[in-house]
C-alpha positions, 0 to 999 in steps of 0.5 A, a space after each residue: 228127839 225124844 231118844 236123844 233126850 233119854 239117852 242124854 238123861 241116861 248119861 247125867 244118871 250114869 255120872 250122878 251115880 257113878 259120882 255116888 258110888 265112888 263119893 262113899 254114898 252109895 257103899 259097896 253092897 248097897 242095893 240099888 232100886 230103880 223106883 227109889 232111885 227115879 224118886 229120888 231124882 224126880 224122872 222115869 225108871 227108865 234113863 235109871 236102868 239104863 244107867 244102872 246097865 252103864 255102871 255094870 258096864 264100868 265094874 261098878 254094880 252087879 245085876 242079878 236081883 229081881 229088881 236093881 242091882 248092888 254096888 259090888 263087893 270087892 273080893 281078894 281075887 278081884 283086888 289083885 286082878 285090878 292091881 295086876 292089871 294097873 302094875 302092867 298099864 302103869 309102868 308100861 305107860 312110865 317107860 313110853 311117855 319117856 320114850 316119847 318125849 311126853 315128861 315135859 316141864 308143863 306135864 311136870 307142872 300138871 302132877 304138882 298142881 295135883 299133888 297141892 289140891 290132894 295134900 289139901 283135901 286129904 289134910 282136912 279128914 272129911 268123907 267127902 274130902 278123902 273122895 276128893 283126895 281120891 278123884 286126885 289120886 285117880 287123877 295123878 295115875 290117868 295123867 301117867 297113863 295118858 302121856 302114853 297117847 292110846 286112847 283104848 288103853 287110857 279107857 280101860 284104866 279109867 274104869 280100873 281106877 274107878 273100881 278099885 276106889 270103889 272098894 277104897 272107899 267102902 273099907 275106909 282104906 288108909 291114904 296117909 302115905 300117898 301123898 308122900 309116894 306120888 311126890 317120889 314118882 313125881 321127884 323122879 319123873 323131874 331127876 328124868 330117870 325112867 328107871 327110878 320113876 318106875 320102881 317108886 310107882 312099883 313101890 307105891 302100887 304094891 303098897 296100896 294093893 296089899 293095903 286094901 287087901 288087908 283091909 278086905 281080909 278083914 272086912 270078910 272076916 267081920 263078916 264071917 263072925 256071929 
């Protein structure tokens, strides 16, 4: 029984510190302590490492101290696999949830009610509510992948999501425009058009992978100055 409860304990750390992470409270490169982290939540060491092996898992944290780990840094190259890796599973995902039949008026429904809850967070300019805005943006781009039905996949990009809101956060990334390009992928998700819905989440893709590749050629160069 008692590993059964640690192993539950190990998931409500692993989701409390993913939550932390991808909320901005734990930053990139912010190290990340086993003992302060088991103070701060009043339990063991042990369901914290455990949670700690979790985030490594998911991209999020890099082990290789002595003790704990940090939460990773984003490089150019690591962007721009994260991207590569979204254009191929996004616009993969447009073309077969036409071709099953998936872009139904309740899926259509399910995106505009996304897009009210991330035009609202992102109007009120808070760190908490731009990471709200950004659990939308994540949900938005899932529900695309998810109409295409593969369950493997759908896992796979949830963890890419994660990463590269990660680094969004952390580089206080501009989001001022994307609300206005989900609302041309979901325009063309309605009008029907497989090729239209396509090229606006191209468009969009390319847009906020070069956004935040700006933004961490700039942070490294911050970083480079005496």
């Amino acid at each position: 029984m008692s590993n059964v409860v640690r192993a539950t304990l190990a998931e409500q750390v692993h989701e409390e510190l993913r939550s932390r992470i991808l909320g901005g409270e734990l930053p990139s490169g912010h190290r990340l302590l086993p003992e302060e982290l088991a103070s701060d939540l009043s339990i063991s060491q042990t369901p914290v490492k455990e949670a700690l092996l979790r985030l490594e898992a998911d991209g999020l944290v890099v082990s290789g101290l002595r003790k704990g780990a940090i939460v990773r840094l984003f490089a150019l190259k690591d962007v721009e696999d994260l991207y590569e890796a979204r254009i191929l599973i996004e616009l993969d995902a447009v073309d077969l949830a036409f071709a099953r039949g998936a872009v139904t008026p309740q899926f259509l429904a399910g995106l505009s009610a996304n897009l009210e809850q991330h035009a609202f967070h992102l109007a009120r300019d808070t760190l908490k509510d731009l990471a709200t805005a950004l659990a939308f943006d994540r949900e938005f781009h899932h529900k695309l992948v998810l109409a295409r039905d593969n369950a493997v996949i759908a896992d796979w990009h949830k963890r890419i999501l994660a990463q590269t809101h990660t680094a969004y956060v952390y580089l206080s990334s501009d989001t001022s425009l994307v609300f206005a390009e989900h609302r041309d992928i979901l325009d063309a998700l309605a009008a029907n058009s497989s090729p239209q819905a396509r090229e606006a989440l191209r468009r969009h893709l390319l847009r906020s992978r070069d956004s935040l590749l700006a933004n961490v050629e700039r942070a490294q160069k911050n970083e480079a100055r005496p």
